[in-house]
N, C-alpha and C positions, 0 to 999 in steps of 0.2 A: 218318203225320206227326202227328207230339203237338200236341197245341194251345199249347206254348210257344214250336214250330220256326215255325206259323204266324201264331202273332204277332209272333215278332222279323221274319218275311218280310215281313207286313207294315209293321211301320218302317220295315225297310229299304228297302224299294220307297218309300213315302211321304217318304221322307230323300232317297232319287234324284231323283222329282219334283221337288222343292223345290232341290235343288242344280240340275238342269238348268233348272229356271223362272229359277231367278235368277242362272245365266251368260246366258240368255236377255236378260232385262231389265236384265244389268249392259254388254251390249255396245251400245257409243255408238254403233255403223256401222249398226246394222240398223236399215232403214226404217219410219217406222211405215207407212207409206203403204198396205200391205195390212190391216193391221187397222185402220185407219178406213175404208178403202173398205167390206171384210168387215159391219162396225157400219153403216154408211150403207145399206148394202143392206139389210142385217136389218130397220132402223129406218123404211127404205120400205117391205119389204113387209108388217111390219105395220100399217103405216097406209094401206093400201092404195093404195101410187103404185107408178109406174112408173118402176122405176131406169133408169138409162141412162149411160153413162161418155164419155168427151168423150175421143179417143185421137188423141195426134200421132202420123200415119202415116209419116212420115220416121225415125221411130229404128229403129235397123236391128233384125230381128227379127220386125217386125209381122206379120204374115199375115193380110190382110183382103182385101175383095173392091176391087179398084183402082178400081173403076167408081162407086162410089160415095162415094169420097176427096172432100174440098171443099176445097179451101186448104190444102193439107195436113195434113188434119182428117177424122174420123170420127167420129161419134156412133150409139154401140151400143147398144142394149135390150136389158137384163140381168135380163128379169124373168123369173120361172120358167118363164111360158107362152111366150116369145121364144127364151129360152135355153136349149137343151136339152142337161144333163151339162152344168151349168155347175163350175167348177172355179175359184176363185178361190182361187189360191196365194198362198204367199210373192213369190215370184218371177213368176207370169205370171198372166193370166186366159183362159183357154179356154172353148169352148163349141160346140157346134154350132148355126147359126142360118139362113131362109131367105133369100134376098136376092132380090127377083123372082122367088120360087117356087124358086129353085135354090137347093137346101142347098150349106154352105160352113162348112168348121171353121175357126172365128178362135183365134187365137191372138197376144196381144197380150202381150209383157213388161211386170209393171209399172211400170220408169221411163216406160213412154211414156204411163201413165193421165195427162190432165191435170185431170181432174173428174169430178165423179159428182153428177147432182142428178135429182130428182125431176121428172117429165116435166110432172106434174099444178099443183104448184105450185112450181117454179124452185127450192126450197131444194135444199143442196147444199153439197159443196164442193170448191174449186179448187186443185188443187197447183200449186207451181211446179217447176222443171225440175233441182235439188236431189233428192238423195237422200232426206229426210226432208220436203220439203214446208215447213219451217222457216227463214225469210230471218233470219241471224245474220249481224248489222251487221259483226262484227270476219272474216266472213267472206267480206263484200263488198266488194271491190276498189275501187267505187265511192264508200264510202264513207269520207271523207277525216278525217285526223286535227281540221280545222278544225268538221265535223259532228259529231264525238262531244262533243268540247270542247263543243258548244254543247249538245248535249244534256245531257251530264252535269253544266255550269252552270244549264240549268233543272229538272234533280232536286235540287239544291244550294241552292235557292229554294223557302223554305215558301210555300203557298198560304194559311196558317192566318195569324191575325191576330189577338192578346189584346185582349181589351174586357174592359174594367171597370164 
């Protein structure tokens, strides 16, 4: 192979990336919800806490140990030493973990993550039950034409005042 053949392969392949990166990042649907969990984890263990993800056990799919369900609630230990072949996807988080000494493969989809915070000190963050973790107003049913009106009358109100 010449070194002209592997330099155009080069481009090309690098022209590929960048075309797949940015159908990636140009599709509205796809949640970020995996790659902020992904970062939050990263971002505890280098600061040495203890991740842990807050899982609604009612959405269908979940696979955890029933016995330890609270209100229809789980809370997981997601730290390297906890979780073992941890796998946080696009789509799911897996892992193998003990539960009163009895190993157990959880397997949780990600709509059902509802948070993830540090065990050590409460930071974290909490999704809602949305795709994207994102409450858009014109997306809430709840909210009425007579609440946008008002909002958008006090963007329409400078807070700013000329002094001379």
């Amino acid at each position: 192979m010449s070194c002209c053949q592997r330099t155009f392969e080069t481009v090309l392949n690098f022209a590929l990336v960048q075309i797949r990166e940015a159908q990636i990042l140009s599709n509205p649907n796809r949640s970020k919800r995996p790659y902020l969990i992904r970062a939050m984890h990263e971002w505890m263990g280098d600061n040495g806490n203890t991740p842990h993800i807050v899982v609604d056990a009612a959405v269908a799919g979940v696979n955890v140990p029933a016995e330890h369900v609270k209100d229809g609630k789980i809370i997981l230990n997601i730290s390297e030493s906890a979780a073992h072949n941890l796998k946080l996807s696009n789509d799911s988080v897996s892992f193998r973990a003990r539960f009163g000494g009895v190993p157990f493969d959880v397997w949780v989809p990600m709509a059902s993550v509802l948070g993830i915070y540090a065990r050590e000190t409460g930071q974290g963050m909490i999704f809602s039950h949305d795709n994207d973790g994102d409450i858009d107003a014109s997306a809430n049913p709840a909210t009425t034409r007579a609440d946008t009106d008002d909002i958008e009358s006090t963007r329409a109100r400078s807070h700013l005042r000329v002094i001379k």
